[in-house]
Every structure is written in C-alpha cells, then in structure tokens.
C-alpha positions as CSV (number, residue, x, y, z in Angstrom):
1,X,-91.9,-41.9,-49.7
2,X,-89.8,-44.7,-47.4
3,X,-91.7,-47.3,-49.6
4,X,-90.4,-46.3,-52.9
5,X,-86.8,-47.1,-51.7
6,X,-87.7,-50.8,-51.9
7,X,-89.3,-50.7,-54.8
8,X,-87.4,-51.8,-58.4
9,X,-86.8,-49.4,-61.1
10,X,-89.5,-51.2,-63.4
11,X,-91.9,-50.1,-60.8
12,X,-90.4,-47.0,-59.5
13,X,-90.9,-45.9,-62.8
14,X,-94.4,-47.1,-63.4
15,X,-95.5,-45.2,-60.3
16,X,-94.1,-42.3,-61.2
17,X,-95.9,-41.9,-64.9
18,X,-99.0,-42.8,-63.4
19,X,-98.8,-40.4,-60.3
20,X,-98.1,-37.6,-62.9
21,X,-100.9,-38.5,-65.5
22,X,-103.4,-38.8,-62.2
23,X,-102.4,-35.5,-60.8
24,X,-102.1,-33.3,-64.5
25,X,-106.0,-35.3,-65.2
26,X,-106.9,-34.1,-61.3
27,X,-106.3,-30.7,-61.5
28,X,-107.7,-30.8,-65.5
29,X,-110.7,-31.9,-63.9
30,X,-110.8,-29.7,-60.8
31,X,-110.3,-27.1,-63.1
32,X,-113.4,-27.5,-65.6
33,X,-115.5,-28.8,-62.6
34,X,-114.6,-24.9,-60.9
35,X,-115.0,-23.3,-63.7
36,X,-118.6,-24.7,-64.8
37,X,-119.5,-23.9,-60.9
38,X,-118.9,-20.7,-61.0
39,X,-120.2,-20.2,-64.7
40,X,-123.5,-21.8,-62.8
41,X,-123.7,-19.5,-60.2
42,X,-123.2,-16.6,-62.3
43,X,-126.1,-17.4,-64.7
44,X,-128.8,-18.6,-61.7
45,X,-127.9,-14.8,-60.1
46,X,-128.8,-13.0,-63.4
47,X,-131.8,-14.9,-63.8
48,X,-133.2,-15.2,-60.5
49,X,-132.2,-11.3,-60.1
50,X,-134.3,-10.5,-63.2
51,X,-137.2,-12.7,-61.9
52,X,-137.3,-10.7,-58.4
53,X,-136.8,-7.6,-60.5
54,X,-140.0,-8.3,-62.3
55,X,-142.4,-10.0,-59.3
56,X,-140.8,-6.7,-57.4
57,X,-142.4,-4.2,-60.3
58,X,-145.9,-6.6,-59.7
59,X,-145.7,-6.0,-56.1
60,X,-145.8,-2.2,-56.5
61,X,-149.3,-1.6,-56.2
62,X,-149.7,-4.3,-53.3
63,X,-147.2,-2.3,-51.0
64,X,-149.1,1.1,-52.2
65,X,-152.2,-0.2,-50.3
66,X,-151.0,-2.4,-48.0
67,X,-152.6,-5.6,-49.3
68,X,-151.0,-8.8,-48.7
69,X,-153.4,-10.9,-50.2
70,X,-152.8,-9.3,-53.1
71,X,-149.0,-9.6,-52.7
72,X,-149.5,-13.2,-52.1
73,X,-151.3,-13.4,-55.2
74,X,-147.8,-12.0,-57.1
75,X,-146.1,-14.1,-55.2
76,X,-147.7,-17.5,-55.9
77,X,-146.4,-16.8,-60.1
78,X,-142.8,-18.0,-58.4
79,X,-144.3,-21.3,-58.4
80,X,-142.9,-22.2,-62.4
81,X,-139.5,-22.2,-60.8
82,X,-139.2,-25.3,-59.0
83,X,-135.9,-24.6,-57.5
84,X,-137.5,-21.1,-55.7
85,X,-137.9,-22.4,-51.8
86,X,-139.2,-19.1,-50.4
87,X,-139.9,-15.6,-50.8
88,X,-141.3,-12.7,-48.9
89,X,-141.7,-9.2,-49.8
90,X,-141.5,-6.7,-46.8
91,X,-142.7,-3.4,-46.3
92,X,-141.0,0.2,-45.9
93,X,-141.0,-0.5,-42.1
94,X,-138.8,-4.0,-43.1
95,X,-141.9,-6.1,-41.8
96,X,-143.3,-9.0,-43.6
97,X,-146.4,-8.6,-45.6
98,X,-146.6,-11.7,-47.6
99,X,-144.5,-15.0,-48.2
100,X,-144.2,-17.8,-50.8
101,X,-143.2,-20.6,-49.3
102,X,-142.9,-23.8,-52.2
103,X,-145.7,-26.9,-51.5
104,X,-147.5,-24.2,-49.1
105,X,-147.1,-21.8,-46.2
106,X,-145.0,-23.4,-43.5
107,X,-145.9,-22.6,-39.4
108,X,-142.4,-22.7,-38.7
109,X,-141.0,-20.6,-41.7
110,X,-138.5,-18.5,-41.0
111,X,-137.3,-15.3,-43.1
112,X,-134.3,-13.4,-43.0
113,X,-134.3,-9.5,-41.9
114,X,-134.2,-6.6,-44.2
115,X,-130.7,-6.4,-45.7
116,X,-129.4,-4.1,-48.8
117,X,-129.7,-5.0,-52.4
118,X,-127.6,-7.8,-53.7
119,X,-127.3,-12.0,-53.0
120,X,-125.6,-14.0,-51.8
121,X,-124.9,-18.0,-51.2
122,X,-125.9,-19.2,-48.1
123,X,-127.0,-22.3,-46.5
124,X,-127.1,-24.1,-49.4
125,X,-129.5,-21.3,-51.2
126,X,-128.8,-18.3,-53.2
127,X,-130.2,-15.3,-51.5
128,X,-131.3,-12.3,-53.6
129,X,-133.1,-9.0,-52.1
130,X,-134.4,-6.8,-54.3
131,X,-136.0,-3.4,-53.4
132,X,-139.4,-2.0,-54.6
133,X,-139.6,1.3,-56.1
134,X,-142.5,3.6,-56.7
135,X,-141.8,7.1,-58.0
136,X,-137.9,6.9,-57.6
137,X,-138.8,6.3,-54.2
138,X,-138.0,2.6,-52.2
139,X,-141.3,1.7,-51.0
140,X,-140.2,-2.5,-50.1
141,X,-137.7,-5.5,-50.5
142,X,-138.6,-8.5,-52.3
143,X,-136.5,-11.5,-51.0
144,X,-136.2,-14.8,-52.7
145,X,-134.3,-17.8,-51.8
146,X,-133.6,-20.4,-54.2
147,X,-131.8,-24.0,-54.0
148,X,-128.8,-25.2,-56.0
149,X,-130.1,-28.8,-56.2
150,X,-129.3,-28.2,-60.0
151,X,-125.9,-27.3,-59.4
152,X,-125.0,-30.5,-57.3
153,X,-126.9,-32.8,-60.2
154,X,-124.7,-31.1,-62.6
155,X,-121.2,-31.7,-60.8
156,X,-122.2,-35.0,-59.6
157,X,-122.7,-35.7,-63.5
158,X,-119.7,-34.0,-64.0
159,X,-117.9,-36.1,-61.1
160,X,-119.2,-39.2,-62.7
161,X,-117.9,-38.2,-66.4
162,X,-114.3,-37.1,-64.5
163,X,-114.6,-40.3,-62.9
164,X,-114.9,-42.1,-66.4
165,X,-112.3,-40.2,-68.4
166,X,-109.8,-40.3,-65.6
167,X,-110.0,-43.9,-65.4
168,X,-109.7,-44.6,-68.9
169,X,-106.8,-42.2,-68.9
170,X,-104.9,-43.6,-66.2
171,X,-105.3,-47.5,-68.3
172,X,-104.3,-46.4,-71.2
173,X,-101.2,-44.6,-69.3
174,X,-100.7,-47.3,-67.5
175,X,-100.3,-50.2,-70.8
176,X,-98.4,-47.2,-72.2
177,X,-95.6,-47.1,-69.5
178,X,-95.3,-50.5,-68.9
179,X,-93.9,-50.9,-72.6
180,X,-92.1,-47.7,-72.9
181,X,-90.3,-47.6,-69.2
182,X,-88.5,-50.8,-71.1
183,X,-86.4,-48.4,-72.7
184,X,-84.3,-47.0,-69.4
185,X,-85.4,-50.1,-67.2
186,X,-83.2,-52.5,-69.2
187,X,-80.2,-51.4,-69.3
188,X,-80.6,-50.5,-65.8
189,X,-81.5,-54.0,-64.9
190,X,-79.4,-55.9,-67.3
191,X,-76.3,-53.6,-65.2
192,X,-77.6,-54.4,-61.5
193,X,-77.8,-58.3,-62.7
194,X,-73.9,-58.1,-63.4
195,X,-73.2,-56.4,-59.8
196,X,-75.2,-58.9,-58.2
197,X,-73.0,-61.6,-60.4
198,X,-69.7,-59.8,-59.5
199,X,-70.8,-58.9,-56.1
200,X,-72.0,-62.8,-55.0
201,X,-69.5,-64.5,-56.9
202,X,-66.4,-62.5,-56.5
203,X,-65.8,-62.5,-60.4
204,X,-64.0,-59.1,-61.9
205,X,-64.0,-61.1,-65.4
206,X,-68.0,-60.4,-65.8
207,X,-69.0,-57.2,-68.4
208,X,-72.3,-55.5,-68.9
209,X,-73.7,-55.5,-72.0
210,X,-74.1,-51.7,-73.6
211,X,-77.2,-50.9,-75.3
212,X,-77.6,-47.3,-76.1
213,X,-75.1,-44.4,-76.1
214,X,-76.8,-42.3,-73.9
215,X,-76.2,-41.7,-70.1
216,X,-77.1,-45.4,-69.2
217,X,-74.6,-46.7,-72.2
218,X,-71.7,-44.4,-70.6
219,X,-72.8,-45.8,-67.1
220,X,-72.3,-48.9,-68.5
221,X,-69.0,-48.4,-70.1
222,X,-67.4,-46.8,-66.6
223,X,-68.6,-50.3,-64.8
224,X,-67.1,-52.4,-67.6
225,X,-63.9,-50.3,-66.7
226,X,-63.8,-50.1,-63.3
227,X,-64.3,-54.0,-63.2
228,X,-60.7,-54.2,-65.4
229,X,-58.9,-51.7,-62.8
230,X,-60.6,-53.3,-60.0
231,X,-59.4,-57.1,-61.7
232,X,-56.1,-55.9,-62.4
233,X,-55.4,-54.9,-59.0
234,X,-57.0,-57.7,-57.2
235,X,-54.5,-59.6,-59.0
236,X,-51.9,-57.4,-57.6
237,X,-53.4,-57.5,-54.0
238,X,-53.5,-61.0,-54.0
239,X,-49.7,-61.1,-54.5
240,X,-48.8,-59.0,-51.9
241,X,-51.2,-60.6,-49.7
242,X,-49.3,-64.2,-49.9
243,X,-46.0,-62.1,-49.1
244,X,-47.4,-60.2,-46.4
245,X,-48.9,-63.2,-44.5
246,X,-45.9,-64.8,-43.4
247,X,-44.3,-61.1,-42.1
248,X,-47.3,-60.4,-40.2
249,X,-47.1,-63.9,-38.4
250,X,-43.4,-62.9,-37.6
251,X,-44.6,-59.9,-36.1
252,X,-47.1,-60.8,-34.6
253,X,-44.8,-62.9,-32.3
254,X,-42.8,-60.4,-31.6
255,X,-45.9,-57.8,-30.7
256,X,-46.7,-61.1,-28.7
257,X,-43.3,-61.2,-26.9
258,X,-43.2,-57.1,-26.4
259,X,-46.9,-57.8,-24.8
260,X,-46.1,-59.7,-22.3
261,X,-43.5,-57.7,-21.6
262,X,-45.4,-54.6,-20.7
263,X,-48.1,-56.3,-18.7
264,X,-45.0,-57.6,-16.4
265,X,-43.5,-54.5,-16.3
266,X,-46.9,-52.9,-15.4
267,X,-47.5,-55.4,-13.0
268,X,-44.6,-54.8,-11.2
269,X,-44.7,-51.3,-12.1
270,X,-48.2,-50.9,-9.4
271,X,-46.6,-52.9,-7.2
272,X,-43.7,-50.6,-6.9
273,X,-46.0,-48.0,-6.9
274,X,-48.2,-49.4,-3.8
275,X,-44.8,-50.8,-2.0
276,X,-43.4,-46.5,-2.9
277,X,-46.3,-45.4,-1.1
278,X,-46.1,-47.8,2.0
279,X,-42.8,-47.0,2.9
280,X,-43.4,-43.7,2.5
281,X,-46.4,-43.6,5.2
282,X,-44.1,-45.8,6.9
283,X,-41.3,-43.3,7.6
284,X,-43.4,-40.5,8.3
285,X,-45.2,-42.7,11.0
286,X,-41.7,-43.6,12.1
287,X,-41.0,-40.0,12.4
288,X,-43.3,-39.6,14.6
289,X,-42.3,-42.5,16.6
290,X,-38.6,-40.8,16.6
291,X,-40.3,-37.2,17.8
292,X,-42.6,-39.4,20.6
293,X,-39.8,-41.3,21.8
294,X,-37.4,-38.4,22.0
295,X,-40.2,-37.0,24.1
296,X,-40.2,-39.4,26.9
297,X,-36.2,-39.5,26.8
298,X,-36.4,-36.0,28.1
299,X,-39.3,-36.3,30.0
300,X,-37.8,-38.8,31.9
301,X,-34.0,-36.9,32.0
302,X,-36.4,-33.8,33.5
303,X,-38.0,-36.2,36.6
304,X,-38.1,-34.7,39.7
305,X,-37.5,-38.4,41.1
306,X,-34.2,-36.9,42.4
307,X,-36.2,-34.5,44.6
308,X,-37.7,-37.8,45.9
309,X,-34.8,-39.4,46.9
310,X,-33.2,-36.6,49.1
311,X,-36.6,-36.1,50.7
312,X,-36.5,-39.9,51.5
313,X,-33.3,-39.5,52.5
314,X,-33.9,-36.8,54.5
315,X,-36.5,-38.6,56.4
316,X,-34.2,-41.8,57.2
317,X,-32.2,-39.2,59.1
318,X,-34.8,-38.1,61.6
319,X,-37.0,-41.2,61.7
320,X,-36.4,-41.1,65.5
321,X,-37.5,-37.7,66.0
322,X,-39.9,-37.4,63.0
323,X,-42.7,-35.4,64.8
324,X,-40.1,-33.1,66.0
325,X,-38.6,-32.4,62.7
326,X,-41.3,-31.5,60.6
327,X,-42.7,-29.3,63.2
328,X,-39.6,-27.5,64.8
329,X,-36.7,-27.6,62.1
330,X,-36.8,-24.9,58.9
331,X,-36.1,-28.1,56.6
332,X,-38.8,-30.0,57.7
333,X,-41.3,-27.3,58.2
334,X,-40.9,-26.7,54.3
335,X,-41.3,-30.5,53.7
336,X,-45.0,-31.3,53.3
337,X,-45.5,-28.5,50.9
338,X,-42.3,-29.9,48.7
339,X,-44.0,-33.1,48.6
340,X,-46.9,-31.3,47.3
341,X,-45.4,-30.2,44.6
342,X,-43.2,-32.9,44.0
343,X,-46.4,-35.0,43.8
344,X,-48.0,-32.8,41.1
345,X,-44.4,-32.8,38.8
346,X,-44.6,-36.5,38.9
347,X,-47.9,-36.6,38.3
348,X,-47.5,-34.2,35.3
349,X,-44.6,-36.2,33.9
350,X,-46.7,-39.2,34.2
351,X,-49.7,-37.7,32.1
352,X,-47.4,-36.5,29.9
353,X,-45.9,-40.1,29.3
354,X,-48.5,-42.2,29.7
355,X,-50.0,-39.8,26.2
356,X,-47.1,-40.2,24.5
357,X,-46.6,-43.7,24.9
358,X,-50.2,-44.3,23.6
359,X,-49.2,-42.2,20.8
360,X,-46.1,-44.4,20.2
361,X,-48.2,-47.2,20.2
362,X,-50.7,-46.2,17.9
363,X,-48.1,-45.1,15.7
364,X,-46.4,-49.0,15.9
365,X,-49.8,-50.6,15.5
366,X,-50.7,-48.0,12.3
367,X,-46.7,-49.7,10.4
368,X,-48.1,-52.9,11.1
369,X,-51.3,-52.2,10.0
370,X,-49.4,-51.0,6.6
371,X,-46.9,-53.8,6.3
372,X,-50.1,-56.1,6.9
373,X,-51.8,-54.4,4.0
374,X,-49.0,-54.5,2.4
375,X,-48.4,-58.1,2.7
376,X,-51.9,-58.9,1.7
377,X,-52.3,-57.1,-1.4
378,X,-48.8,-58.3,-2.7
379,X,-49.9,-61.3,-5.0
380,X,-50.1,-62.6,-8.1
381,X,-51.7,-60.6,-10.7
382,X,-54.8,-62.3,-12.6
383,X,-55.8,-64.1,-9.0
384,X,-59.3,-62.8,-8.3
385,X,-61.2,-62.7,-4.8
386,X,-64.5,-61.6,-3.5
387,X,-64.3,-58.2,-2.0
388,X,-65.7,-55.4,-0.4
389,X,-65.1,-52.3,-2.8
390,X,-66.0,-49.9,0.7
391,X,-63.5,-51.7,3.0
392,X,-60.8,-51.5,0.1
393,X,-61.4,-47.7,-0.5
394,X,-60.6,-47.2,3.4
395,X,-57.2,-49.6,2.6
396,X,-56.1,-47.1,0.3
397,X,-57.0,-44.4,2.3
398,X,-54.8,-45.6,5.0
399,X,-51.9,-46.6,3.3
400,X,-51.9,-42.7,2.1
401,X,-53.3,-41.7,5.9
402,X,-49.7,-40.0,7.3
403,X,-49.7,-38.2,4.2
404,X,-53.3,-36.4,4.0
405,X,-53.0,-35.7,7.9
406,X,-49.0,-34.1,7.2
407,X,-51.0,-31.5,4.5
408,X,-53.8,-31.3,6.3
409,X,-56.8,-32.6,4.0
410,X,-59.9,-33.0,5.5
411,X,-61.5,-36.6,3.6
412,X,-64.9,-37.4,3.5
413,X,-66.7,-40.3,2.7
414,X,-69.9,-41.0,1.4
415,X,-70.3,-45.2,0.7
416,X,-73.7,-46.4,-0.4
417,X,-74.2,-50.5,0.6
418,X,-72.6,-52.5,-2.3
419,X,-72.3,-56.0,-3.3
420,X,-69.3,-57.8,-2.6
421,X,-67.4,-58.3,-6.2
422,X,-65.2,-61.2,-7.5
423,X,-62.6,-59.2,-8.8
424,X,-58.6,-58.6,-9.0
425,X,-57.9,-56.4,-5.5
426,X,-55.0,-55.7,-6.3
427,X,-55.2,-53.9,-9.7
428,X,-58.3,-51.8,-7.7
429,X,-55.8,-51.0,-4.7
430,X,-53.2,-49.7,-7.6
431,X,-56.0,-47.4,-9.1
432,X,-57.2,-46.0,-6.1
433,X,-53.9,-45.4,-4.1
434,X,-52.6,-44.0,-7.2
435,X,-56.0,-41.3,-7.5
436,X,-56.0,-40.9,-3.6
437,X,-52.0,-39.5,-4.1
438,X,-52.5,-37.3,-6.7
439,X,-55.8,-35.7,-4.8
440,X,-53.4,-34.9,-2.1
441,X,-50.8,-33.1,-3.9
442,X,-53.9,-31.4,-6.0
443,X,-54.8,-30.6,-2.6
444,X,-50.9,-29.4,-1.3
445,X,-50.4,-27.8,-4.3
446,X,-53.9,-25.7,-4.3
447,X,-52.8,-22.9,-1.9
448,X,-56.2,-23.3,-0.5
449,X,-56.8,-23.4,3.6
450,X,-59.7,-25.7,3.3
451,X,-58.3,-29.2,1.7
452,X,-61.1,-31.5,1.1
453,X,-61.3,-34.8,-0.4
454,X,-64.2,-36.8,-0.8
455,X,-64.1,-40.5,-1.7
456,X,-67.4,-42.1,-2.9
457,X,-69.2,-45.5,-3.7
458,X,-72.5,-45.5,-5.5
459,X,-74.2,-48.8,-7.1
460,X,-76.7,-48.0,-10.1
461,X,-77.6,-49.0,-13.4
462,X,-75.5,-52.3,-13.3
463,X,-72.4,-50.7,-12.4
464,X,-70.4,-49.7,-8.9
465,X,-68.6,-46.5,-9.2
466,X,-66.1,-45.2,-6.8
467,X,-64.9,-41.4,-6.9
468,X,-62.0,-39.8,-6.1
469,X,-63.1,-36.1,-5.9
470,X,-61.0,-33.0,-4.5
471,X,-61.0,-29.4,-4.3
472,X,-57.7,-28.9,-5.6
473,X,-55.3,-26.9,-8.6
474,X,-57.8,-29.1,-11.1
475,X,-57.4,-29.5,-14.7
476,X,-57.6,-27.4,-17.8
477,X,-59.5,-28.4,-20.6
478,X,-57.1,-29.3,-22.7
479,X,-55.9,-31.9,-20.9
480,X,-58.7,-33.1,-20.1
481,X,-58.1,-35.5,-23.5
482,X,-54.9,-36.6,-22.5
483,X,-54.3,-36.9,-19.3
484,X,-54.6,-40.6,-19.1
485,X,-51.9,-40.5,-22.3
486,X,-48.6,-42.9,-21.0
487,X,-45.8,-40.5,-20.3
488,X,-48.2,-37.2,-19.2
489,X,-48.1,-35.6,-16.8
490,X,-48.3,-32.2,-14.9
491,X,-46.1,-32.7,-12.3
492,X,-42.3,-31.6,-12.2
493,X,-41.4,-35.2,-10.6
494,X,-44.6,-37.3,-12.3
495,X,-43.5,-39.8,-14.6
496,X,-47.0,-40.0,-16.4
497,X,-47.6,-43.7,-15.5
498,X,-50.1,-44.2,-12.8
499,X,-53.4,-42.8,-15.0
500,X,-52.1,-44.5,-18.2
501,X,-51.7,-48.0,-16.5
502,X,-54.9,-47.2,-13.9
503,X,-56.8,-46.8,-17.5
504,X,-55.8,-49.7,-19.1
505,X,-56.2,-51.8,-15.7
506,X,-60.0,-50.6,-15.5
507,X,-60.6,-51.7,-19.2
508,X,-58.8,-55.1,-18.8
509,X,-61.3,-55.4,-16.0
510,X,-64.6,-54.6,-17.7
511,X,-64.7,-51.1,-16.8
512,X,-63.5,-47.7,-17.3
513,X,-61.6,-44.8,-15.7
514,X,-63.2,-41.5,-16.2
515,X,-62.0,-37.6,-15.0
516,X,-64.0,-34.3,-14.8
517,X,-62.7,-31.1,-13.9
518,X,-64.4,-27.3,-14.7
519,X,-60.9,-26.4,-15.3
520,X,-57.5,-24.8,-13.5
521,X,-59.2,-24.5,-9.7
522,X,-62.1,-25.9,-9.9
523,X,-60.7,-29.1,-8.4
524,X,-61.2,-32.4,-9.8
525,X,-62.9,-35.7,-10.0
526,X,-61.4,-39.5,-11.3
527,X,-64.3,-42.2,-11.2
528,X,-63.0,-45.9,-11.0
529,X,-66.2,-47.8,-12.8
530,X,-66.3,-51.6,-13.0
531,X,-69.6,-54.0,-13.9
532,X,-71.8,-55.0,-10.6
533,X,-72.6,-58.2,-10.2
534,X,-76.0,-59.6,-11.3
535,X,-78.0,-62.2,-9.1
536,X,-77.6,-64.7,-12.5
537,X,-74.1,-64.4,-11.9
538,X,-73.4,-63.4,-8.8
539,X,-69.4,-64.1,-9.8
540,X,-69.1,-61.9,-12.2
C-alpha cells in the first residue's frame, strides 16, 4: 500500500470505490459460480446413481450365470449418455466380468477395485459403485465413471457472463465515482491549494473557502483560524526578532571574548598538567640519585684503604729484610693472608660502587631524558607535526615511568604498525599522560598484588585508536555518563579537569575520547581515537 501515499485524494478515492465494488461483485460471483457447482454435482450424482441403479437390476441375470457377453450387452445401453467414459460390472469374487468403455474397448483400460457403495469425484470423473442384488443377497458391483466436461462448459459460460457483468459494473462505478468523489475531494483540494499558497509564499493573510458544514467545512474553519493566530504572532515575533538581533550580536562577542579565554586557560592548563607530572618523575628520580649517592658516601667512609696504607707502611720498614719478615716475625707471617682479604673488601667496595654509580647515571640521563621531553613538547598550541602515535605513547609512558615502577605496575604494550599522522603532539601527549596517571592510581588504589596496565595502538576502519587499559578500582555505571563532565571527579585531590579538557581536545581534533568499565573492580579502559590518514591525503 506504499503507492497509495503518493497518490491525490481524487484518486485515492477513486481507487478505493472501485476496489470495493470489484471485491463485493468478486465474491457475488464466486458465490453463484460455487453454488451452481455444487447444485451440478448434486443433480449428475442422483442421476447417474439411478442409471447404475437400473443397468445394475439388468445385470442380475448376467451375474446369475456368469455371462459377460450378456453383461456387455446391458452395458453397451450406457452408450445414450455421452458423458459415461467407462463402466464395468464385477463379480461376487470382485473380478471383472464385462466393461463399457465409450468409442470401444480400450487394451490399456484400466478399472478401479471393488470398493463399497457410494461416489465420489475423482480425476476429473464422478465415480459411482453400485452393488447387485438377487434375493436380498449382493451377488456384484456395477461401477460407472462419468466426465464433468458439462460442468466446466457451464462455469466457463458462467465465467464469461461474470466476466461481462463485472466489467460493466466496475464502468458504471467507475463514471459514478469520478462525479460523486467531487463532493469530499473539493474542499479537500481547494484547502491543500491555500497551504501550498501560505506554505510557498509565506502569506498568513490567505483563507480557505468553506463549502459545507460538515467535518471538511469545520476543518476548514480551524485553518482559517489558525492562519489569524499564526498571523498575529508572526507579527509579534518579528518584533522581538529586530530587538533581539542586536543583543545577541552583543553577546555573542562576549561568548567570543570568554572563548578564547578558556582555550588559553586550557592550553596552559595541559601544559601545567604535563610540566606537574615532569617534575614530579623528576624528584622521585632525584631521590634516587640522593639514596645512590648517599650510598657511595658511606661506601667510601667504610674503605679498608686504611688497612692498605699501614700494610704499605709496614713493608717500607722491613724492605731490607723483607724475606725475613714475612717468614720469621708473627706480623708478617699474618701478612699475605691480610692482603687477601683486604684484596676482596676492596674489591667488594668497588663492585658495589662501580653499580651504583651506573645507577646514578642512569638516573641523570632518565631527568634529562624528561626535561628533553619536556622541552620538546612545550610549544605553541595549533602547530601541527608528523608523528609517530607509538613512539609518543612510550613519551608518555616515560614521563610517568618513576611513578608506575614506585607502585609497582607491570605495563604492557601491544602497538600494531601505524602511519605517521600530521597532528597537534602536544594536545595527544596531554591526553595520554593524563589517562596513563589516572591508570596508576586506579592501579595504587586497587589493593590488588598484580598491577597491570596495558597501552595499545590498533589502525582499522579509517581510524588509529590508542587504549589506555588497567586492572584497577574501575568505574560504576553511573558514572560511566559523566565522567568526562568538567569539575568530576572521584578522587579526594582530583580537580575534574584532565577528562573534560582530554574530551574536548579529541573532538577539536577530529576524534573522540571513549571509556568502558564492567563496573567498581573490573578495572577500566579510556580509548584516545583520532581519523588515519588516507593515501589521497596523506596530511590529514
């Protein structure tokens, strides 16, 4: 019925009378066409019953002595009813004994068994077996099969006079709807032509014309209305529309004004954020610089150097009778095996400082490493650069490195090869420090002896996606819808700014910032999406 939606009332209408009148004349004619069927069927049964009844009584004597020719003979008076096809009459024993078979006998006839009195319609025939009495006593069946060729002539003449009636019908329904649907398609037309007016031209002062006062004339009258109310206030709109034009220009430069405002302030608020997080990997590296140096200080206050000297000394004394000394005197008996163990204290001390002194310098080259990041990331906002999303997920993992090591999380990565993208690094950095932070105190704050974080890059259906996931406290459903709101957060010292402005950063850029979580935990996962580039624009 999609087609009728198109369609205009004039025709709507037309299609509906005549859908009606053919369906009402249909089953009329279905109807009559059944009933004359069965009135057919009914009246060749009875008569071809009482013919077998009578060719049955003719065939008694036959059956008494066995003799077909004779029961042929009977037979062969079926002949005045062209529509008989066959018949057989069969013995007590349900064989054959003679057959009728119309133009002649047929080789290849075939005849149904014995079966109880009664017809029935079957293969295009009506089947009628009547049984042969003698005496009260069944001595045979008569069978006769007869075709209802007469039956298909009549309700093909009967189709044909259907056909007739039903076409005249539907013309003379069809001239008589196409004048009388004029009544309700009028009005109905003469009312969409002044919507169309007012609708195209913008003009309340048009009225439809009433005709009738039924439901179309009250139809009519409610638009008529409606266009006053709606005329009266466009007049009022268009009032407070030349007032309100010059106060929304006037605020509009002050939303303008407050705009730029709070991109500065959220520019320098992630830089403050990245710069926070620097100095704070620096000073715990610098604690361990502190622990390492102190370390070596006492290491080197604990020497057995001493020791050294007064054996050296001691020697000086008896380098004239050296060979005596160490073999006669108690002093320098004991002297070789001294220098043995002073040899393994100084070697000891000398492992010990040579480790922590390549700890200590590991630990200077990591804060240079971080004021180096530090120093590269710290630029303009808006500038972009062709980067490597992988290498700047490791930046951000360093600059929070101390930190994940000091609560012992355990990071894993899993980087699929991606395009380098012509983007703003320093907006990405933001995002990710920001997600790999609050992982960690998730993480901290978790209880849980197996910390795990796992950062991610995929590239797929146009996009690059990198994931901050961890096994941490997680996050309940219902604040699931807010948690990148400005000022949440679920933190006692959170300030509910890093999602918020990681959120709107993402969408400045072309992406989006997404979070799942199964709830309190179940850990949870931030995804960082932003558009790949495409080999047409390989800038993008």
């Amino acid at each position: 019925m999609r087609f009728l939606k198109n369609l205009s009332i004039r025709r709507k209408q037309t299609l509906i009378i005549m859908l009606t009148s053919t369906i009402t004349l249909l089953l009329v004619v279905l109807a009559f066409v059944g009933v004359e069927a069965f009135n057919f069927r009914g009246q060749l049964t009875e008569e071809m019953s009482t013919m077998a009844q009578v060719v049955s009584v003719n065939c008694t004597a036959a059956l008494d002595f066995t003799d077909a020719k004779a029961a042929e003979e009977t037979l062969g008076a079926l002949r005045v009813e062209a529509a008989i096809a066959s018949a057989c009459v069969y013995n007590e024993q349900g064989e054959v004994l003679a057959v009728y078979q119309r133009g002649g006998k047929s080789k290849n006839a075939q005849y149904p068994p014995v079966q109880p009195s009664g017809h029935q319609f079957r293969n295009h025939q009506l089947w009628i077996f009547q049984p042969i009495t003698m005496q009260g006593k069944e001595i045979g069946t008569i069978y006769v099969a007869c075709d209802l060729f007469e039956l298909n002539d009549q309700l093909k003449r009967f189709a044909l006079i259907a056909a007739l009636v039903l076409g005249l019908s539907l013309l003379i329904a069809f001239f008589l709807s196409m004048r009388m649907q004029r009544v309700i398609s009028g009005p109905i037309l003469q009312l969409a032509h002044a919507v169309r007016t007012v609708t195209l031209e913008k003009n309340y002062s048009v009225r439809a014309t009433k005709q009738s006062n039924d439901e179309l004339g009250q139809l009519v009258d409610g638009f008529n209305e409606m266009l006053v109310q709606i005329q009266a206030r466009d007049l009022a709109l268009q009032t407070a529309r030349d007032n309100l034009e010059k106060r929304v220009a006037e605020r509009t430069q002050e939303l303008e004004n407050i705009h730029r405002q709070l991109v500065e302030a959220s520019r320098r608020g992630g830089m403050a954020e990245i710069a926070t997080n620097v100095l704070h990997n620096v000073g715990n590296v610098l604690n361990s610089v502190n622990i390492s140096t102190g370390i070596i200080v006492d290491r080197v206050k604990k020497s057995k150097t001493s020791g050294l000297a007064r054996v050296v000394d001691l020697l000086g004394q008896h380098a004239h009778d050296l060979g005596e000394f160490i073999t006669r005197d108690s002093r320098g008996k004991h002297l070789p095996a001294h220098l043995a163990d002073l040899a393994q204290c100084l070697t000891a001390d000398q492992e010990a400082m040579v480790s922590e002194l390549d700890s200590l310098r590991r630990n200077v080259e990591h804060i240079k490493e971080i004021v180096a990041m530090q120093q590269n990331y710290a630029t303009v906002g808006g500038v972009k650069e062709m980067i490597n999303v992988v290498d700047l997920m490791e930046d951000s993992m360093r600059i929070n490195n101390s930190a994940l090591s000091r609560h012992g999380v355990e990071v894993i990565r899993e980087f699929e090869k991606v395009p380098a993208m012509n983007v703003e690094k320093h907006k990405i950095l933001q995002i990710l420090v920001n997600l790999i932070r609050n992982a960690k105190y998730a993480c901290g704050e978790s209880g849980r002896p197996d910390k795990r974080m796992t950062l991610r890059v995929v590239n797929g259906d146009g996009r690059v996606k990198m994931s901050v996931m961890d096994n941490g406290i997680g996050i309940p459903p219902e604040n699931l819808t807010r948690i990148f709101n400005h000022g949440f957060t679920t933190r006692k010292n959170g300030h509910g700014f890093g999602l918020h402005s990681g959120a709107l950063a993402a969408k400045a850029m072309g992406g989006s910032l997404t979070v799942l979580s199964g709830g309190a935990g179940q850990g949870a996962a931030f995804t960082l999406e932003l558009p790949c580039p495409t080999p047409e624009n390989p800038h993008e």
